[in-house]
MILUMGU-227120 format. One record per residue (C-alpha): residue number from 1; x negated, y, z. Coordinates in Angstrom, 2 decimals. Each point is the difference from the previous one (the first is absolute). Last residue first. Layout:
 num    east   north      up
 NUM       X       Y       Z
...
% end
This chain:
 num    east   north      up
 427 -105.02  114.92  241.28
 426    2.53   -1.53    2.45
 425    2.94    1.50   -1.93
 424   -1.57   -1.77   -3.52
 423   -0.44   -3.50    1.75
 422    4.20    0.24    1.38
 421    0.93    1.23   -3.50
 420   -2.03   -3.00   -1.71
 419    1.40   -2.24    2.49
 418    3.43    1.13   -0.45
 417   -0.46   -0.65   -3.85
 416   -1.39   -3.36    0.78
 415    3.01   -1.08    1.94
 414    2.67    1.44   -2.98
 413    1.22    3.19    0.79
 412    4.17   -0.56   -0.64
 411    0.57    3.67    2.61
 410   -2.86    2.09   -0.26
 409    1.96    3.09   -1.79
 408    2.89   -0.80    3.01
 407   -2.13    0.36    3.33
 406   -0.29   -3.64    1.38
 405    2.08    0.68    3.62
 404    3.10   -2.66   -0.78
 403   -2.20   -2.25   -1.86
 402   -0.66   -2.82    1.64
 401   -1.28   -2.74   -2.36
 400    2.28   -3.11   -0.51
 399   -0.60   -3.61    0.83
 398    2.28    0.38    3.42
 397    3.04    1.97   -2.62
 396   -0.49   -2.90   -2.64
 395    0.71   -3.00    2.58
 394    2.65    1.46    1.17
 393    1.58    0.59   -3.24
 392   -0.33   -3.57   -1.03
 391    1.48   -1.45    3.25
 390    3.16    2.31   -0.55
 389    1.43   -2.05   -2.93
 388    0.02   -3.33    2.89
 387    2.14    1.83    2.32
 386    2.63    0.55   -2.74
 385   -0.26   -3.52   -1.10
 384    0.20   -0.80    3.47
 383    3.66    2.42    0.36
 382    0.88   -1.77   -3.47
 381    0.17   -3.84    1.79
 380    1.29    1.73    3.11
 379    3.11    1.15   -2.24
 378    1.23   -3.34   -1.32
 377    3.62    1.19   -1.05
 376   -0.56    0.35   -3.43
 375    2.55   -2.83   -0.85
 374   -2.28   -2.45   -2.45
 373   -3.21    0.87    2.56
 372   -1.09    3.96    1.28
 371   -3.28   -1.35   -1.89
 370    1.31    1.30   -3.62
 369    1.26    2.89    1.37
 368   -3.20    1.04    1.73
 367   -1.93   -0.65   -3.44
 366    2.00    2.20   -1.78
 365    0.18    2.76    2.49
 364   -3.89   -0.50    0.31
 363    0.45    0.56   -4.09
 362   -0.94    4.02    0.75
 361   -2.47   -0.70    2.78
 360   -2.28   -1.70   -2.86
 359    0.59    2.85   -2.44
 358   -0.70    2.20    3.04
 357   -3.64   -1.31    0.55
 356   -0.85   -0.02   -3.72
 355    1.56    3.74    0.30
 354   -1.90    1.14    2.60
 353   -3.58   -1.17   -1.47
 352    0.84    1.40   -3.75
 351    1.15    3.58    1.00
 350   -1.95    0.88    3.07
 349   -3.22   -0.95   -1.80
 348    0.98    1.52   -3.03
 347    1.01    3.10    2.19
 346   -2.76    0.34    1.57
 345   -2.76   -0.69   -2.49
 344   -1.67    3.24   -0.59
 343    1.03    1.21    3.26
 342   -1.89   -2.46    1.90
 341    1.99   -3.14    1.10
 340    0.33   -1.38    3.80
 339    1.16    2.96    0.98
 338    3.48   -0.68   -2.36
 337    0.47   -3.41    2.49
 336    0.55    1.60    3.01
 335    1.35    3.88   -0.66
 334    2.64   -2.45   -2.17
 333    0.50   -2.89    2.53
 332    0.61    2.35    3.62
 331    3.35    0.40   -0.58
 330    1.16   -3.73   -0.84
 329   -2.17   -1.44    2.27
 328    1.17    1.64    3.50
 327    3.68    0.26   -1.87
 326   -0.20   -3.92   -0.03
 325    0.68    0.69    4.15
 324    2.96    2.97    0.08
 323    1.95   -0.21   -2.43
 322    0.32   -3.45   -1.47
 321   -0.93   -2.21    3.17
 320    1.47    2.75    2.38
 319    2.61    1.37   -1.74
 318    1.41   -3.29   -1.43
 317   -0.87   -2.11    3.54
 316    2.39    2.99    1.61
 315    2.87   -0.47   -3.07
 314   -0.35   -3.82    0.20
 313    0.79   -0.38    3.57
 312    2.66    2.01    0.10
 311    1.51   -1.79   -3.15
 310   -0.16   -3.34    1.74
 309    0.38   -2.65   -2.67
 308   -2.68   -2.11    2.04
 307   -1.54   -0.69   -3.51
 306   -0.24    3.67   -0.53
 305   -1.65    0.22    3.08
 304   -2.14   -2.94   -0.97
 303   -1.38    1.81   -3.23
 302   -0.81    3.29    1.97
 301   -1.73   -1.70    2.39
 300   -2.38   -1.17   -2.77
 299   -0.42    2.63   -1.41
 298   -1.28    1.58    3.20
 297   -2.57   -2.73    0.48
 296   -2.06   -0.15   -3.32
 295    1.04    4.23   -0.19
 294   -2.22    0.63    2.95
 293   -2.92   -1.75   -1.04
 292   -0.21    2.28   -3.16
 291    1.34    3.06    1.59
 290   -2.30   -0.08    2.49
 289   -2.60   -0.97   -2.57
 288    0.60    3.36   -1.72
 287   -0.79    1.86    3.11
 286   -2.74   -1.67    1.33
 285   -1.35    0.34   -3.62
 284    0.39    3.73   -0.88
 283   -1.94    1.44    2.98
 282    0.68    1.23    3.83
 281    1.12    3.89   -1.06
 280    0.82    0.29   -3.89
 279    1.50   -3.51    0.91
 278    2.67    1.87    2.37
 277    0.72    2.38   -2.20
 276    1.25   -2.93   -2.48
 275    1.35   -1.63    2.90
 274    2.45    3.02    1.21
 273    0.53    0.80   -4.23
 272    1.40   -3.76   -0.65
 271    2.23   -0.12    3.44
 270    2.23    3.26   -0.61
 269    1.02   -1.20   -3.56
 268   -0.11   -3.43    0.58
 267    2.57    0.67    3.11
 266    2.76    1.52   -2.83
 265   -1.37   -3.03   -2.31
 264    1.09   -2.48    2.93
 263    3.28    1.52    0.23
 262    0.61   -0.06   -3.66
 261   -0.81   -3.86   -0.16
 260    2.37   -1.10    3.03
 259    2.67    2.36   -1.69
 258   -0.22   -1.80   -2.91
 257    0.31   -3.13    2.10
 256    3.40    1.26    1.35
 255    1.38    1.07   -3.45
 254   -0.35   -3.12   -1.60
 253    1.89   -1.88    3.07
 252   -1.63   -3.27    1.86
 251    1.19   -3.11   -1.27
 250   -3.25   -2.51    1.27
 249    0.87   -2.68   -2.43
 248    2.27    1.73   -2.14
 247   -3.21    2.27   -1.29
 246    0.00    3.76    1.61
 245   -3.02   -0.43    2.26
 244   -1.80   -2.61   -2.79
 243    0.57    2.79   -2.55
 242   -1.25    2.47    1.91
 241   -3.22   -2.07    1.48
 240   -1.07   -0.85   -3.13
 239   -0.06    3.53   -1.87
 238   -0.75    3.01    2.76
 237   -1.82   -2.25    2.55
 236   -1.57   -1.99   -2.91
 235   -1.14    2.59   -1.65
 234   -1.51    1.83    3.09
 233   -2.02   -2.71    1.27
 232   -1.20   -0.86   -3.25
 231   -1.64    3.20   -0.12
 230   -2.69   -0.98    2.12
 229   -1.19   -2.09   -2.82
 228   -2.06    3.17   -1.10
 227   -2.71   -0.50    2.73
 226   -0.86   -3.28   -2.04
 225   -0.02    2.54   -3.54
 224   -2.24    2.63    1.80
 223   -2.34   -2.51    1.13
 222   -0.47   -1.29   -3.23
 221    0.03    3.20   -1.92
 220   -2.98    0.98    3.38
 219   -2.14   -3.12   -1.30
 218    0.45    1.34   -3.27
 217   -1.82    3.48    0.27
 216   -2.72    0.84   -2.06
 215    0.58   -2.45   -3.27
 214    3.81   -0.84    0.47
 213    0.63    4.11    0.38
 212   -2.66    1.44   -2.67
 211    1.54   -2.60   -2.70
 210    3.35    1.10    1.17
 209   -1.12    3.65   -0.11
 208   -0.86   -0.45   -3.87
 207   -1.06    3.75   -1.33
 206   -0.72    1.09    3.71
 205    0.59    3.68    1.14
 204   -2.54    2.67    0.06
 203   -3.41    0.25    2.02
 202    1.08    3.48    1.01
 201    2.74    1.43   -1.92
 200    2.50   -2.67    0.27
 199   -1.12   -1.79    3.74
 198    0.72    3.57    0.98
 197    3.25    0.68   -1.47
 196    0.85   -3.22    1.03
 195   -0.87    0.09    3.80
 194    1.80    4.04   -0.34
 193    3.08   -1.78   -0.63
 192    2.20    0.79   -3.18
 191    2.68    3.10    0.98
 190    3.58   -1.38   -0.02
 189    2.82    2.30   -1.32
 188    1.50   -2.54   -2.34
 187    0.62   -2.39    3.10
 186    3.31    1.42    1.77
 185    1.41    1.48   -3.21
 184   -0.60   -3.75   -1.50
 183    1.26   -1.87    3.49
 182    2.98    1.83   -0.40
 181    0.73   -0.25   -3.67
 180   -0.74   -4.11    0.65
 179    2.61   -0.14    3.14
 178    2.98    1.41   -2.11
 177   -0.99   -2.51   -2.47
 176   -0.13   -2.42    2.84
 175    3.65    0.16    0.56
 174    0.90   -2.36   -2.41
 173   -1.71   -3.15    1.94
 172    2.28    1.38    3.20
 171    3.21    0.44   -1.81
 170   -0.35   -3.56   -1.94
 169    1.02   -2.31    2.99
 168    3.34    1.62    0.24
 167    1.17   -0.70   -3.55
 166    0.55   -3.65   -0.54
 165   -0.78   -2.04    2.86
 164    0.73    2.46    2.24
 163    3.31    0.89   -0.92
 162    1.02   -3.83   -0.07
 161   -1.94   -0.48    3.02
 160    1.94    3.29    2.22
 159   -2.45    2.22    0.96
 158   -2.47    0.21    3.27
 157   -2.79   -1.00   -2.01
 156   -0.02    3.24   -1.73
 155    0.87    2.28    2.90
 154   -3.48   -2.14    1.50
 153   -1.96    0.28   -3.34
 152   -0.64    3.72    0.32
 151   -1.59   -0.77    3.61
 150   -1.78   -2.96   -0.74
 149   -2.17    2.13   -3.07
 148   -0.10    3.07    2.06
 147   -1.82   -2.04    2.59
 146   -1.87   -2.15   -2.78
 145   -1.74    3.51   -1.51
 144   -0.62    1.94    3.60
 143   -2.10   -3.49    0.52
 142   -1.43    0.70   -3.33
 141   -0.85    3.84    0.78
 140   -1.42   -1.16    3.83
 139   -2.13   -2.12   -2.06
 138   -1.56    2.79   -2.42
 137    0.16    2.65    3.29
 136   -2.27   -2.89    1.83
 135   -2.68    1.87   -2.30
 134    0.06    2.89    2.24
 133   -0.39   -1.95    3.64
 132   -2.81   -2.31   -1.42
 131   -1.89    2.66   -1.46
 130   -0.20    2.43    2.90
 129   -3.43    0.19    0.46
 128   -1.35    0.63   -3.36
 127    2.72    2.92   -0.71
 126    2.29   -2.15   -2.16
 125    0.53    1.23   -4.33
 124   -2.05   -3.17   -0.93
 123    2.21   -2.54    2.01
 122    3.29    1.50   -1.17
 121   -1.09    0.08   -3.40
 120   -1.20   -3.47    0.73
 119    3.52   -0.98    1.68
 118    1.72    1.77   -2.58
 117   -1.64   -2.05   -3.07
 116   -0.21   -3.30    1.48
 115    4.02   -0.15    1.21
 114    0.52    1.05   -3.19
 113   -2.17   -1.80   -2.50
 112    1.63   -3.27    0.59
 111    3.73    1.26    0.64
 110    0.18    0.89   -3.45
 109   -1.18   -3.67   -0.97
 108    2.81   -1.69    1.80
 107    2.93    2.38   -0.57
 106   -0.84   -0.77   -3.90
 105    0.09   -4.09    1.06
 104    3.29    0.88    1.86
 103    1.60    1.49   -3.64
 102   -1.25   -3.58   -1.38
 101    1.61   -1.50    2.48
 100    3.30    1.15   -0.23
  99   -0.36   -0.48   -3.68
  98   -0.76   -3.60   -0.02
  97    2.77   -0.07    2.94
  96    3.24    1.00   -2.61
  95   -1.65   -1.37   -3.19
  94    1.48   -3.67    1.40
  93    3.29    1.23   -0.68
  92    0.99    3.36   -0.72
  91    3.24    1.00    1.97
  90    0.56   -2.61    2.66
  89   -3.79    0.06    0.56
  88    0.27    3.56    0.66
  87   -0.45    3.00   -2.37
  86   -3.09    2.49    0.80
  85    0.80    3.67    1.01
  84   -1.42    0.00    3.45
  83   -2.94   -1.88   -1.03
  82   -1.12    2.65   -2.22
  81    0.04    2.99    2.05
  80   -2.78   -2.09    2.04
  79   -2.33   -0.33   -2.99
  78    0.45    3.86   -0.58
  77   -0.46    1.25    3.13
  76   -2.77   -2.54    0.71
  75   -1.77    0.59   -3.39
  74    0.03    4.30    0.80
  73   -0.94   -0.02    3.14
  72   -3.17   -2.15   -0.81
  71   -0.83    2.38   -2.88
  70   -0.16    3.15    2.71
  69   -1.73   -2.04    2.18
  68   -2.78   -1.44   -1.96
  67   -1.02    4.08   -2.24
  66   -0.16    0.94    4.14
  65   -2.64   -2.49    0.70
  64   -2.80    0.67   -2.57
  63   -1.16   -0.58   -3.50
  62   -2.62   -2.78    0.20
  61    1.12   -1.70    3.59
  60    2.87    0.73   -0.69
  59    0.14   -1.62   -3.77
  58   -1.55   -3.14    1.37
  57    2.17   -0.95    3.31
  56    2.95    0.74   -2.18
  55   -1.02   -2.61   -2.70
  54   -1.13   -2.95    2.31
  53    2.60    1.33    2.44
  52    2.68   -0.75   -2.25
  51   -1.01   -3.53   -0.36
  50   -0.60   -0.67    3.70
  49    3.40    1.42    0.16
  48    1.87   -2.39   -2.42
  47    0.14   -2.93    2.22
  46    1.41    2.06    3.18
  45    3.12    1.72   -1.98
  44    0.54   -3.78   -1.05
  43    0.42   -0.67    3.88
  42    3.72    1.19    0.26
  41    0.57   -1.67   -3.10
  40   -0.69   -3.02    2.06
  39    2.45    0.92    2.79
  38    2.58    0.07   -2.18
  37   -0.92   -3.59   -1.70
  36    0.22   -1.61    3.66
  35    3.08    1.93    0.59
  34    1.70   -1.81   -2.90
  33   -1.46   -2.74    0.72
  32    1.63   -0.58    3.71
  31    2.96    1.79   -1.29
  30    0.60   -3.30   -2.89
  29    2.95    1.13   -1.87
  28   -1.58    3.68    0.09
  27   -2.04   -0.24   -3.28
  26   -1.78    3.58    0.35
  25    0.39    3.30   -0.98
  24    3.22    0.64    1.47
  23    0.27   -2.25    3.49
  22   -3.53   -0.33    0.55
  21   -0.63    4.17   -1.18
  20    2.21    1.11    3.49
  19   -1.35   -0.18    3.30
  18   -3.38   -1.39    0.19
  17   -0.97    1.37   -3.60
  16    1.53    3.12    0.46
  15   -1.62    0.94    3.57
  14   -3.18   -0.60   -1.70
  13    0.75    1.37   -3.03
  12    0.79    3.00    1.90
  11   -3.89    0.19    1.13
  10   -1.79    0.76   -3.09
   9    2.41    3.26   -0.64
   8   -0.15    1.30    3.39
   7   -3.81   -0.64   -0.24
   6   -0.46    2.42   -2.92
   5    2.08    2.87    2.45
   4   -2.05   -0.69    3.21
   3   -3.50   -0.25   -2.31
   2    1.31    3.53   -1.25
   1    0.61    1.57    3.37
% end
């Protein structure tokens, strides 16, 4: 419930910044750069995560999960309150975006330790053999998060320009104080894991987890930022592909393609715990790199259905490349790439490699307007840049350890600490 609620907030600047911020925040004599500049503020959230998860990586690994969340809640809230009540370009200048972004670099490093922090209190709460199926809850929260975020914007979108350039774009930003008291009743409650309590009162918790993480366990940061670009997929479905749906040159309606994105986060929903289950079952890589592979085609039918200008067309390759396919990956990530870290350095390790991944798959949008050509209209040359983002996660999931039956205290072992274990049970 909270992760849905904080990812509300993240996500209606997504829908914003397709729809609305190039023609009020932005120079819109020139659409082309206007959008362009849009979907780069999009991305800034991206940049500042790595930073954010430097510092919120550090202070849950030495303090504990729940003390993440509840401060998270609180800097999205607020950061996205914010926006809603900044002045246009019309009505401050060239101040206008530098505080638009600014309130989108706060969203950034909130979101940093929150998707870290629930998924290993998730993780670390699991029975042993149902990890994968009870941390999917984290990602099933964040799809919950977009589909209420598409849904609140589609009355929104539906209004009049001149009312929804000027006041109807704000409701949704100002409703996330509502959505911060929730999420704080929801989270205040929250026991600290028993992996933590443990890890505390045993061998206690590490003074400088980051210098613990890069020393014991870099090879898995590495793999966990390349699986990490998987998340391009879903950025530039829910950013690029909006805006280049509803652009002149393609002219299908705002509310149409909103409805393309809630459908497929309605299927996301019922997809991301099947696979999650699933990869308790058969393993998490054969599951993750079906959604790896999968997405490298499905995107790309996606694209040329929206080319085609057929809205049937687009709606099923929606649900199944978005909802049904990337889910494979997207549920299956946190139980995947939080067993790769022991408890003293999970959430660093979730923290910092995720978020270098995701700052990357937070400009794709960038990048994938910049190669749609002077018009935007060159959607096969973004559906292989797609592709090509998916190569690196593939590659980490068949260099990656299985994990899926590793009991969770001797999850991260380093190989000479399983040997030692496997020498002292043969003695």
């Amino acid at each position: 419930m909270g992760s849905a609620l904080e990812y509300y907030d993240f996500f209606i600047y997504g829908s914003a910044a397709a729809l609305i911020f190039p023609k009020i925040f932005f120079d819109d004599s020139d659409p082309a750069t206007a959008t362009l500049l849009s979907l780069a503020s999009f991305g800034v959230a991206y940049a500042a995560r790595p930073v954010g998860a430097l510092f919120l990586g550090h202070v849950g690994d030495r303090l504990g999960r729940k003390k993440i969340m509840l401060f998270t809640l609180f800097l999205m809230g607020v950061s996205t309150f914010l926006i809603g009540c900044l002045p246009t370009r019309a009505q401050a200048g060239g101040l206008a975006p530098v505080l638009l972004v600014l309130c989108r670099v706060l969203q950034g490093v909130s979101a940093a330790g929150e998707q870290a922090s629930a998924s290993s209190m998730s993780l670390e709460h699991a029975p042993a053999h149902r990890r994968g199926f009870f941390t999917s809850f984290t990602l099933s929260g964040t799809q919950g998060g977009q589909l209420i975020a598409t849904l609140v914007f589609l009355p929104v979108a539906a209004l009049p320009e001149p009312q929804l350039l000027s006041w109807g774009w704000r409701v949704p930003f100002w409703a996330s104080a509502a959505v911060a008291v929730v999420g704080y009743l929801i989270r205040r409650r929250l026991a600290e894991t028993p992996a933590f309590a443990r890890q505390a009162a045993s061998e206690g918790v590490a003074k400088l987890p980051l210098a613990v993480l890069l020393r014991e366990h870099w090879a898995d940061v590495l793999r966990v930022v390349a699986g990490a670009l998987i998340a391009s997929v879903s950025t530039i479905f829910t950013v690029w592909a909006l805006a280049y749906a509803t652009s002149d040159a393609v002219g299908m309606s705002r509310s149409s393609m909103l409805w393309v994105g809630a459908l497929a986060n309605v299927a996301a929903l019922g997809a991301i715990p099947l696979w999650a289950m699933l990869s308790d079952r058969i393993g998490r890589r054969p599951v993750y790199l079906i959604g790896a592979v999968g997405s490298a085609v499905t995107m790309f039918l996606y694209l040329w259905a929206i080319s085609a200008r057929s809205y049937p067309l687009t709606l099923v390759a929606g649900i199944v490349a978005f909802g049904v396919v990337y889910s494979a990956a997207n549920g299956v990530w946190p139980a995947f790439y939080g067993e790769m870290f022991s408890t003293r350095v999970r959430m660093s390790g979730m923290a910092v490699g995720t978020q270098i991944g995701f700052a990357v798959a937070g400009f794709a949008v960038t990048f994938a307007a910049s190669i749609a050509g002077p018009d935007g209209t060159d959607w096969s040359a973004v559906g292989l840049f797609t592709a090509a983002l998916c190569v690196p996660p593939v590659i980490a999931a068949l260099s990656a350890r299985e994990t899926h039956r590793v009991p969770t205290e001797r999850l991260g072992e380093r190989e000479g600490q399983r040997s030692a274990r496997r020498e002292a049970v043969s003695a």
